[in-house]
C-alpha angles and dihedrals in degrees: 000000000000086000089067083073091085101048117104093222086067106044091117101059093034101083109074122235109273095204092060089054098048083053105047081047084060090056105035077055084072108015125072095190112026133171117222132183143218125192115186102016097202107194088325099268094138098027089062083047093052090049090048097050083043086063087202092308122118119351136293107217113197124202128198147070109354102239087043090055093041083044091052097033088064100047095061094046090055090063099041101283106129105139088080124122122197132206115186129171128203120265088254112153085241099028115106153155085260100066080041080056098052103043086057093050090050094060096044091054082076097022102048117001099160083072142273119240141037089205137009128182112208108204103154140136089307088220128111106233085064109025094046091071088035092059097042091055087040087067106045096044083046113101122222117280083023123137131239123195128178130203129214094025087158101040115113125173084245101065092035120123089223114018099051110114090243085058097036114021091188087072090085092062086059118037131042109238082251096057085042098057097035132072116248092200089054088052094049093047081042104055093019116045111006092070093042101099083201082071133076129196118232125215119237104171103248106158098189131356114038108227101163128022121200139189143190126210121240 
């Protein structure tokens, strides 16, 4: 998978996110052995920049379709990465990162209830029908004093490459013109965590659009 970085079909998803990294730099800063999520590895970009940053310390924990995670997995093992979990679910029309969520937040409800993770990236399908379940599950693995960021806050169908209805015309079997021209991860901030005074915004510069959101847990 780390090879695709160098394609140029896939420049715009090669460089990390360079929020993710500045704040898994915040944790690794205070914690020696810290647990760090990744939900929606894309083609590893940011995952090989989270193990970087790591250095070999915590655990890095991947999320997303089960032969993307073992292919990645073993990438970074191949060039020294090995503190790395994966959790992968099937390609089942309803199968996703979120039940795999949500299993894993049911067991930590008696394993660890104090919480999971110090920081956890949410760079999923964007869409609602995925990411709702996803965050629910984020907040509650998430320790105190953790971080949540999560990726795509301005995409809409609408504005997508490949998704938009010129492009795809399937898209208006699927989707209501409301869920097309407005963002689902906006919506969820917006109905799931904005209003939880156990969370607070973080500020991440952005002077116009709004391409990321992130909180931290009180």
């Amino acid at each position: 998978m780390l090879e695709q970085h160098a394609e140029p079909r896939y420049q715009a998803i090669s460089r990390p996110c360079a929020e993710a990294v500045e704040l898994a730099t915040r944790v690794l800063a205070t914690h020696a052995d810290p647990l760090i999520a990744e939900v929606g590895i894309g083609i590893g970009a940011t995952s090989l920049a989270l193990a970087r940053a790591m250095d070999h310390r915590g655990t890095l924990w991947l999320f997303d379709f089960d032969s993307r995670v073992q292919e990645l997995r073993a990438d970074l093992a191949d060039i020294g990465y090995r503190n790395v979990e994966i959790v992968g679910n099937s390609r089942r029309t309803f199968d996703s990162y979120g039940w795999t969520l949500a299993m894993l937040t049911r067991r930590a409800r008696i394993d660890r209830p104090e919480g999971m993770f110090d920081f956890i990236y949410l760079d999923g399908g964007h869409l609602y029908q995925y990411d709702t379940l996803a965050a629910v599950c984020c907040k509650e693995l998430l320790k105190p004093g953790g971080y949540l960021l999560l990726d795509d806050y301005d995409w809409t169908i609408a504005k997508s490459p490949t998704m938009r209805p010129s492009h795809n015309p399937s898209v208006l079997a699927d989707y209501s013109e409301e869920q097309i021209e407005l963002s689902h991860v906006e919506m969820i901030c917006s109905l799931l965590i904005d209003p939880d005074a156990g969370f607070e915004q973080i500020p991440l510069g952005y002077r116009d659009v709004e391409h990321r959101r992130a909180y931290r847990k009180l």
